[in-house]
C-alpha positions in Angstrom: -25.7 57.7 -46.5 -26.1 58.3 -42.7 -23.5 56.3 -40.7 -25.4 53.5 -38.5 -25.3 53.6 -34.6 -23.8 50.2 -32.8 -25.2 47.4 -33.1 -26.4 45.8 -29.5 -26.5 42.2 -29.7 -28.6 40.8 -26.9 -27.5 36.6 -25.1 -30.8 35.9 -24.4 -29.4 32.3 -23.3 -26.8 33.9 -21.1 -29.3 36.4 -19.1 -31.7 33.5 -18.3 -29.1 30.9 -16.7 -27.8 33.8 -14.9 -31.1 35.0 -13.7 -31.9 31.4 -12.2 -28.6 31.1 -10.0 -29.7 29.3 -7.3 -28.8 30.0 -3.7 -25.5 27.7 -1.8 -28.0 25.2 -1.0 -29.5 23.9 -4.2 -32.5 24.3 -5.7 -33.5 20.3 -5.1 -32.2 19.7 -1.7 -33.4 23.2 0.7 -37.4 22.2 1.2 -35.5 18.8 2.8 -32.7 20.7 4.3 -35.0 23.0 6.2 -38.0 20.2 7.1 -34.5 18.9 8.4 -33.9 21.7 10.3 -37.5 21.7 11.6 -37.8 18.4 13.0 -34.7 18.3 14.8 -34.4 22.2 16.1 -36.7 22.3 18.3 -35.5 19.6 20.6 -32.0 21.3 20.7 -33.7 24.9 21.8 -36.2 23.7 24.1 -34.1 24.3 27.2 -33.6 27.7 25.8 -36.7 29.0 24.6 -39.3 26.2 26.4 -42.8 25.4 24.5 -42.1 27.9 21.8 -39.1 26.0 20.3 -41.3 25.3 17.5 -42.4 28.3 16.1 -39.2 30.0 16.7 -37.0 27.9 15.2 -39.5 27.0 12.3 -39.8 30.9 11.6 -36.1 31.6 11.7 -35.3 28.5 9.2 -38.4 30.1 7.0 -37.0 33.3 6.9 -32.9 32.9 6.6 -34.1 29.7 3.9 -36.7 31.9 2.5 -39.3 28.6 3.0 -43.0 29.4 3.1 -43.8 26.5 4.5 -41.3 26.4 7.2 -42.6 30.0 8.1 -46.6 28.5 7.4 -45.5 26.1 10.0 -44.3 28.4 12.8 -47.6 30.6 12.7 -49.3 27.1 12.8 -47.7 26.1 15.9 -47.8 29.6 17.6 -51.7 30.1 16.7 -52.2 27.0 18.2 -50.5 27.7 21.3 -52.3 31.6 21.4 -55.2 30.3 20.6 -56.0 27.8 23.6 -56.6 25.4 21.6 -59.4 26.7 19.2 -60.6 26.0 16.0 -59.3 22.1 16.7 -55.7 23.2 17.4 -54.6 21.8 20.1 -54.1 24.3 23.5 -50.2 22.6 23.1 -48.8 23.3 19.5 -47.8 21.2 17.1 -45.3 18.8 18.5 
């Protein structure tokens, strides 16, 4: 009789809970931590960085958080502040 290779037993259960870790800041709570973040940033940077407080601080929170929206956000506000106020977008950004 041939002698039978090992046996490799396979936690299916294990591999997905580790596979959905979720990052330091919770699943639930990082949309509302970084629309947080995006509502009260800009007024603390707009010495520093002037009328594009917005989109630079929406666009860093989207891409350290990994947000889309945050970072959907910040092209919002910058388009609208290239764009001189086309397409309905005010000349200003979004405030």
């Amino acid at each position: 009789m041939a002698k039978r290779g090992r046996v490799r037993t396979v936690y299916r259960k294990a591999k997905r809970r580790y596979g959905k870790r979720a990052s330091g800041l919770g699943g639930r709570f990082k949309p509302a931590i970084a629309g947080a973040i995006c509502g009260a940033g800009p007024s603390f940077a707009q010495p520093f960085l002037g009328r594009w407080a917005t989109p630079v601080v929406c666009g860093a929170v989207g891409y350290f958080l990994k947000d889309t929206t945050s970072l959907w956000f910040a092209g919002y506000s910058a388009g609208g502040m290239i764009g001189n106020g086309g397409n309905g977008i005010s000349s200003g950004g979004v405030r």
